[in-house]
VOVOVO-381099 format. One record per residue: residue in three letters; x, y, z of N, C-alpha, C, O in turn. Coordinates in pm, whole numbers, plus 50000, padded with zeros to 5 digits. Example, Ala and Ser with C-alpha at 12.3 -4.5 7.8 and 13.67 -1.06 7.14 Angstrom:
# residues 2
+--------+-------+-------+-------+-------+-------+-------+-------+-------+-------+-------+-------+-------+
| residu |  n.px |  n.py |  n.pz | ca.px | ca.py | ca.pz |  c.px |  c.py |  c.pz |  o.px |  o.py |  o.pz |
+--------+-------+-------+-------+-------+-------+-------+-------+-------+-------+-------+-------+-------+
|    Ala | 51319 | 49431 | 50780 | 51230 | 49550 | 50780 | 51320 | 49670 | 50780 | 51424 | 49668 | 50846 |
|    Ser | 51285 | 49775 | 50708 | 51367 | 49894 | 50714 | 51290 | 50003 | 50787 | 51341 | 50114 | 50804 |
+--------+-------+-------+-------+-------+-------+-------+-------+-------+-------+-------+-------+-------+
END
This chain:
# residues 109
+--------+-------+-------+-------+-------+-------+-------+-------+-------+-------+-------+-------+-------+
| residu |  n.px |  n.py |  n.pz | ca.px | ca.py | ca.pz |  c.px |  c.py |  c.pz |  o.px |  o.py |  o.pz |
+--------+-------+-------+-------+-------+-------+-------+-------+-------+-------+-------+-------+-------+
|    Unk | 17223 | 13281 | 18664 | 17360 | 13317 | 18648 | 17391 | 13435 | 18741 | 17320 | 13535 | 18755 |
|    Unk | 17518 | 13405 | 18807 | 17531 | 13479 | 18896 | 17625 | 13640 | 18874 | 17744 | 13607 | 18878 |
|    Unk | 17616 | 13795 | 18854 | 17714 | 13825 | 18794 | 17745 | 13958 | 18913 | 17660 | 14004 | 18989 |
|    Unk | 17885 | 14000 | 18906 | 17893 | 14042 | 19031 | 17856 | 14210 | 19044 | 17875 | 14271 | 18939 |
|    Unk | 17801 | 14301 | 19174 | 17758 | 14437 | 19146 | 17899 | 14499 | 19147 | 18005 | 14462 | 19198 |
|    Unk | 17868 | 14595 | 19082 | 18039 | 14707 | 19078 | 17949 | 14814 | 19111 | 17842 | 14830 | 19052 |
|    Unk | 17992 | 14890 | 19206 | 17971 | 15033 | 19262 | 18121 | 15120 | 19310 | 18203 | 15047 | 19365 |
|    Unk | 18145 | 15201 | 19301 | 18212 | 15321 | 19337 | 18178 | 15374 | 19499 | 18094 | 15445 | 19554 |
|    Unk | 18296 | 15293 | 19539 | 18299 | 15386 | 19703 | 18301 | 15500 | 19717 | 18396 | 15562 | 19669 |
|    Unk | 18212 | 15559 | 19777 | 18215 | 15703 | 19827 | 18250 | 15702 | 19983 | 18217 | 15626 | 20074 |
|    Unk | 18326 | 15808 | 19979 | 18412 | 15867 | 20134 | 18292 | 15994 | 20144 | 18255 | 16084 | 20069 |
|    Unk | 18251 | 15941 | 20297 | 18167 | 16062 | 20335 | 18282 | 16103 | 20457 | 18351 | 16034 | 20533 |
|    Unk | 18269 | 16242 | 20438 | 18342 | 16363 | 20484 | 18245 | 16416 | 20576 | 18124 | 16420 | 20553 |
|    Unk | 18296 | 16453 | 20671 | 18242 | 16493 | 20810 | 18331 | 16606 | 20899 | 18407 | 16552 | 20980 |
|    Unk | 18332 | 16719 | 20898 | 18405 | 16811 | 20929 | 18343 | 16903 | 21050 | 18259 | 16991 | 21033 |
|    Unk | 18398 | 16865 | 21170 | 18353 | 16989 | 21285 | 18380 | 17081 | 21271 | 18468 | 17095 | 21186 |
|    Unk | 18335 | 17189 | 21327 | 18432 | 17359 | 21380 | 18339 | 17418 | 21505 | 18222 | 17435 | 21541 |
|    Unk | 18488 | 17435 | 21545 | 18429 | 17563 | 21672 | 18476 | 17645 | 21630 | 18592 | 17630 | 21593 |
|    Unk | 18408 | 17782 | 21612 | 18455 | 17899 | 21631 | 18418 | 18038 | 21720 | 18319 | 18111 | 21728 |
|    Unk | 18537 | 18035 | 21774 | 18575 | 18142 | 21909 | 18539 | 18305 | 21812 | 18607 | 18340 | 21716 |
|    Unk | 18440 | 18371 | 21856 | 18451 | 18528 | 21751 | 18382 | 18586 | 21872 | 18399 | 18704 | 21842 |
|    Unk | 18326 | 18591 | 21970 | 18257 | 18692 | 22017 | 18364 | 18785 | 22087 | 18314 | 18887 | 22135 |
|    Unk | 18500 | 18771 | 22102 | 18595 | 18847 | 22185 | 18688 | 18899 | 22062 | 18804 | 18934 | 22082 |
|    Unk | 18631 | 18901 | 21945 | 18692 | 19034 | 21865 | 18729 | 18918 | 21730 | 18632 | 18862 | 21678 |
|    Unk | 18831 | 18896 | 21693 | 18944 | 18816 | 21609 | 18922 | 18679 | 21577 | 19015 | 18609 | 21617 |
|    Unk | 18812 | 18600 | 21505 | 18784 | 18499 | 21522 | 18855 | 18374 | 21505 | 18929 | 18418 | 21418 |
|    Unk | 18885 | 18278 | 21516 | 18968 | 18136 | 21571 | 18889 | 18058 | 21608 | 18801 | 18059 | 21693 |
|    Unk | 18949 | 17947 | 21495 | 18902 | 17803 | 21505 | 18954 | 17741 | 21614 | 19075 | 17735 | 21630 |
|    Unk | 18870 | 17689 | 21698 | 18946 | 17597 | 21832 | 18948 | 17450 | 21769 | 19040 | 17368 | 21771 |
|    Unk | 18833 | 17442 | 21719 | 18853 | 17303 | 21677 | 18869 | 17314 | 21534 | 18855 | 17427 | 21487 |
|    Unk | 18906 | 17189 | 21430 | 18913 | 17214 | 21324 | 18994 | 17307 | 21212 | 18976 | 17327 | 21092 |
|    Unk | 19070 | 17345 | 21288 | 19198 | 17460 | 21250 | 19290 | 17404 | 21137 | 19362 | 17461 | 21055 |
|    Unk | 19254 | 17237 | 21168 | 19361 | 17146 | 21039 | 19264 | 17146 | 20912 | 19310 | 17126 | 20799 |
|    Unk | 19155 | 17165 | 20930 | 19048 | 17096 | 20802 | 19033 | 17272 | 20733 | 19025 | 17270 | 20611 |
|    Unk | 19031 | 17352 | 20767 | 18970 | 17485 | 20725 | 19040 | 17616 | 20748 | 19147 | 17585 | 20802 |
|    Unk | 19033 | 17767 | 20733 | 19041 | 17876 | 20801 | 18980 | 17990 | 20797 | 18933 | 18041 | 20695 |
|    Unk | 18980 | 18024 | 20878 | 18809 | 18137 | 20897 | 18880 | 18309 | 20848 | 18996 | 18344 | 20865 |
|    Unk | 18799 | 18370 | 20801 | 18813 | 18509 | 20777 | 18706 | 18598 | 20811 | 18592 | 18585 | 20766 |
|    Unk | 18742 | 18686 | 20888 | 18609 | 18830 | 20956 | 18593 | 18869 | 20846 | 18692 | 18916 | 20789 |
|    Unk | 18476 | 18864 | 20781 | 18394 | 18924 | 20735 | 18284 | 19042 | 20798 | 18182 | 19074 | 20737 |
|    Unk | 18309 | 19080 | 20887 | 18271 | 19211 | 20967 | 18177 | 19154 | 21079 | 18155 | 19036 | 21106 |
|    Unk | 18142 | 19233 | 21120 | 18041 | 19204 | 21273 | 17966 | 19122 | 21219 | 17877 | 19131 | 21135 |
|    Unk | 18042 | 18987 | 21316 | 17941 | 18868 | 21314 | 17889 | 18752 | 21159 | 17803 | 18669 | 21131 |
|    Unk | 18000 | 18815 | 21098 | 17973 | 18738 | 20930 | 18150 | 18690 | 20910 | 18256 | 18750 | 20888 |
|    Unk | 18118 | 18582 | 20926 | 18274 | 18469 | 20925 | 18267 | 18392 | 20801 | 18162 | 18359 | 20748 |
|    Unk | 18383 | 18365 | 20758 | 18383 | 18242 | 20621 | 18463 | 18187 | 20665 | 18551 | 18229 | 20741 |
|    Unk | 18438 | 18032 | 20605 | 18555 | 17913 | 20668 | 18581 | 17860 | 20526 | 18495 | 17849 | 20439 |
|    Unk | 18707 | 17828 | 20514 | 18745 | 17789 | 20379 | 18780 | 17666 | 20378 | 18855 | 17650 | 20474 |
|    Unk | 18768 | 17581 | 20328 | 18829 | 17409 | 20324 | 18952 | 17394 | 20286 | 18996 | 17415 | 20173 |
|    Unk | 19006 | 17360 | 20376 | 19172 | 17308 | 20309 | 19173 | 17209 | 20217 | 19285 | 17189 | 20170 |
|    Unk | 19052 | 17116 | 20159 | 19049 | 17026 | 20081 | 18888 | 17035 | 20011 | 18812 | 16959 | 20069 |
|    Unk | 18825 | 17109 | 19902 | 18696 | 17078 | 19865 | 18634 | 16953 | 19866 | 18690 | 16848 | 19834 |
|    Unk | 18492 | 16967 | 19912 | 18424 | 16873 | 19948 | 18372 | 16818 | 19774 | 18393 | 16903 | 19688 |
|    Unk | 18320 | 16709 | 19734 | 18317 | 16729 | 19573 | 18193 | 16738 | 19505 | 18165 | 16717 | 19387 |
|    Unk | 18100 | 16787 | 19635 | 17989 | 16864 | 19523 | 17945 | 16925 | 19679 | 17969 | 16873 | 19788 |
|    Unk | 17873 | 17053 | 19651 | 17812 | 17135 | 19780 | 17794 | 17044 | 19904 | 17789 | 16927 | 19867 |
|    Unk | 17785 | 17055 | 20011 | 17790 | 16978 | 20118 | 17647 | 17040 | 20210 | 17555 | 17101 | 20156 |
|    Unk | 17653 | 17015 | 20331 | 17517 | 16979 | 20405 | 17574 | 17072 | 20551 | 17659 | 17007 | 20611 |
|    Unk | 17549 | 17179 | 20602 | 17592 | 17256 | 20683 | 17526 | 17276 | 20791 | 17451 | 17372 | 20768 |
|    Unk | 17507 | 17231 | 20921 | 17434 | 17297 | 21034 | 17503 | 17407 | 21107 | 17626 | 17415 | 21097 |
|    Unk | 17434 | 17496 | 21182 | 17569 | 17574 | 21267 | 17445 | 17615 | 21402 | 17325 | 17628 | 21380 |
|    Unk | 17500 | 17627 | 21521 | 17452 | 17603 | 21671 | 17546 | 17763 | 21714 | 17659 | 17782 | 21669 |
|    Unk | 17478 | 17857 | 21802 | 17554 | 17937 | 21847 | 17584 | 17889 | 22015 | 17513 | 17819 | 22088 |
|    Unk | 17674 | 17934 | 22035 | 17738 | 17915 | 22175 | 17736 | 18022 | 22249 | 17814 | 18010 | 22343 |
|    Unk | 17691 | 18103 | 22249 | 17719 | 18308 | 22259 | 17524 | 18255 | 22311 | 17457 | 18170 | 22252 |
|    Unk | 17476 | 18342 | 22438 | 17365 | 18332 | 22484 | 17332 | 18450 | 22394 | 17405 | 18537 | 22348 |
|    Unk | 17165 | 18423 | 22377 | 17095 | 18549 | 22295 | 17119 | 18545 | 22158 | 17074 | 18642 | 22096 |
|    Unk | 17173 | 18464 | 22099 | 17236 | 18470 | 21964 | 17144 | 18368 | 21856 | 17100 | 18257 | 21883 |
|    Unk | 17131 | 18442 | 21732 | 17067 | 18377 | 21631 | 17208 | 18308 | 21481 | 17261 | 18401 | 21421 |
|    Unk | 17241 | 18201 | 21448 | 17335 | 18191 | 21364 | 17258 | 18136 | 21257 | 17165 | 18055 | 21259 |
|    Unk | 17329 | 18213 | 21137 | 17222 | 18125 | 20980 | 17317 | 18120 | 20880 | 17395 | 18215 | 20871 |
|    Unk | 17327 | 18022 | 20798 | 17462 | 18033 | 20706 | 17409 | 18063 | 20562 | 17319 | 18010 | 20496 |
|    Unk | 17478 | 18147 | 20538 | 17389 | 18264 | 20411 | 17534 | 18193 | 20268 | 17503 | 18220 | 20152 |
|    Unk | 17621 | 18143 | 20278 | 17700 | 18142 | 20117 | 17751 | 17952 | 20188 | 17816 | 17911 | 20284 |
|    Unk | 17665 | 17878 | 20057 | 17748 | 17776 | 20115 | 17804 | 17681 | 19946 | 17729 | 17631 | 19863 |
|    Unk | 17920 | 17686 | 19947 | 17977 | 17605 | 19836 | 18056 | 17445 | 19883 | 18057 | 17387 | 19992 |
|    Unk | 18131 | 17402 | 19722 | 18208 | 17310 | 19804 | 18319 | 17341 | 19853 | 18404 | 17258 | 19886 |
|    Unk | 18332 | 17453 | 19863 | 18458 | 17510 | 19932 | 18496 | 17601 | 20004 | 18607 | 17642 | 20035 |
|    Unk | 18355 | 17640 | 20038 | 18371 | 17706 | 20203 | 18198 | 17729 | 20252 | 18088 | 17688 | 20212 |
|    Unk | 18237 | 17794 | 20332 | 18074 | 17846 | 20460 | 18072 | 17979 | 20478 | 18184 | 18024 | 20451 |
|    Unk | 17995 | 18063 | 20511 | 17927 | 18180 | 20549 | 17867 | 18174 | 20657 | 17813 | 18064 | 20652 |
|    Unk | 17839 | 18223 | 20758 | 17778 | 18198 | 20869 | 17751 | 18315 | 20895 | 17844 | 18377 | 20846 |
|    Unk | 17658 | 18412 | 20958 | 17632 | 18535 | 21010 | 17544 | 18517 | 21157 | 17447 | 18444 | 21180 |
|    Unk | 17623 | 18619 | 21253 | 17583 | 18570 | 21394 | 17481 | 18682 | 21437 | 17536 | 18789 | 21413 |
|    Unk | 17385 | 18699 | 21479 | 17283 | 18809 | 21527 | 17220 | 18776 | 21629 | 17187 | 18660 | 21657 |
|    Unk | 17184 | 18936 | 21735 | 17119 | 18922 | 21815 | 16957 | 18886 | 21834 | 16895 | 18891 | 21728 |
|    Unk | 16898 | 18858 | 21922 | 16758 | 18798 | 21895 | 16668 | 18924 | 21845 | 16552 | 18895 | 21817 |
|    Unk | 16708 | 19066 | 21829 | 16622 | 19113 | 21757 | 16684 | 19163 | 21603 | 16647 | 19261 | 21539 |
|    Unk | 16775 | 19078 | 21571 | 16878 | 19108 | 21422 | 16938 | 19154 | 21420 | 16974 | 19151 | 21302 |
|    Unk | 17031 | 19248 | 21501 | 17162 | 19297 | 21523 | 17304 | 19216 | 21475 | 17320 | 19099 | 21507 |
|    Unk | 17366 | 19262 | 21425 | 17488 | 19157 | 21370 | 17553 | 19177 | 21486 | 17568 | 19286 | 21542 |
|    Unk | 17599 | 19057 | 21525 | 17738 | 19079 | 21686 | 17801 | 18947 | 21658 | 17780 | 18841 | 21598 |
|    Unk | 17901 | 19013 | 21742 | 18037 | 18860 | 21704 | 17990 | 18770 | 21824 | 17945 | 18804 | 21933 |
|    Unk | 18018 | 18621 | 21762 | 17975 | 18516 | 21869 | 18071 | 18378 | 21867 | 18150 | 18363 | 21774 |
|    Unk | 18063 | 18308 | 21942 | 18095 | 18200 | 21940 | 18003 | 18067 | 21915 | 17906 | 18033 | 21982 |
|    Unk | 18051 | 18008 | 21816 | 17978 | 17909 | 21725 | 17995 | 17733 | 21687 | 18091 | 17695 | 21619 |
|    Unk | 17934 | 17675 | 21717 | 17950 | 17508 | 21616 | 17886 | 17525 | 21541 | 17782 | 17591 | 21533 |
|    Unk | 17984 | 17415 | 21417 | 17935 | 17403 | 21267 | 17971 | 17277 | 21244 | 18082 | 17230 | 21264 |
|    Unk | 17864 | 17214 | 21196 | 17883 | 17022 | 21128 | 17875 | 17043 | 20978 | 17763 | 17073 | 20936 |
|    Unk | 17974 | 17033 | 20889 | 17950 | 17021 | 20770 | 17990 | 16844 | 20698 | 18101 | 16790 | 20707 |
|    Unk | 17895 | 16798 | 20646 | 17857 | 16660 | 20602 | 17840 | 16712 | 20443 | 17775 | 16799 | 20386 |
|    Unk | 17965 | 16575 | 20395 | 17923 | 16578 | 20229 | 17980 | 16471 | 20198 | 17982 | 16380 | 20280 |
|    Unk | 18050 | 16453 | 20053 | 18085 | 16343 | 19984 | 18256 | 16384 | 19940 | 18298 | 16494 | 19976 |
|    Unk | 18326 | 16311 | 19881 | 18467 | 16311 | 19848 | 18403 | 16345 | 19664 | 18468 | 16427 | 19598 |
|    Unk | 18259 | 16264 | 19588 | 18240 | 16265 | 19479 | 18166 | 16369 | 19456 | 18109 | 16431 | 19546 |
|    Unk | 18157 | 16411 | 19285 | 18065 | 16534 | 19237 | 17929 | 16473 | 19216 | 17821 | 16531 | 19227 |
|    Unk | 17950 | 16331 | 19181 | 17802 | 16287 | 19153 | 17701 | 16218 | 19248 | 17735 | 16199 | 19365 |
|    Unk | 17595 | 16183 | 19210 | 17525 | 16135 | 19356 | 17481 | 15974 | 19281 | 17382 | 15928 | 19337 |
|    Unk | 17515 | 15918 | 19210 | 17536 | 15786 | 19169 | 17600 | 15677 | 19215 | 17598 | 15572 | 19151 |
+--------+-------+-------+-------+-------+-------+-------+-------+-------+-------+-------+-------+-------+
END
């Protein structure tokens, strides 16, 4: 007997950002519609989601700024932390990519 599967579509969410910070005032070049960033002091940025992701999400971040170390220290479903440092730990403002990957759902079912 044949009976049919029922599953729940999940929307995977995929969100770029560039962000422009090593020349003072930081700005999203890309991604300016999905999020918005706030200085959090030398070299420590938060990006906020214009729409929460629906359970914590999956964050890489790449610096663009030569000499630069980036690590994302606060990550929820509704925003990022990122802190930018020099190669011997110095906090300095930089310019950055960030891939954040998650789900539209809270559950993983």
């Amino acid at each position: 007997m044949r009976r049919p599967v029922e599953a729940s579509k999940r929307e995977m969410k995929v969100e770029g950002f560039r962000l422009n910070g090593a020349t003072g005032t930081p700005v999203l070049a890309e991604g300016r519609f999905s999020a918005s960033v706030t200085d959090l002091g030398v070299g420590n940025y938060r990006l906020t989601f214009n729409e929460p992701f629906g359970r914590t999400p999956i964050a890489v971040a790449s610096p663009l700024t030569d000499d630069t170390i980036v690590q994302i220290s606060v990550i929820s479903n509704l925003l990022v932390e990122v802190q930018a440092q020099d190669l011997v730990g110095v906090a300095q403002e930089a310019d950055l990519c960030l891939m954040v990957y998650g789900s539209d759902v809270a559950d993983e079912q």
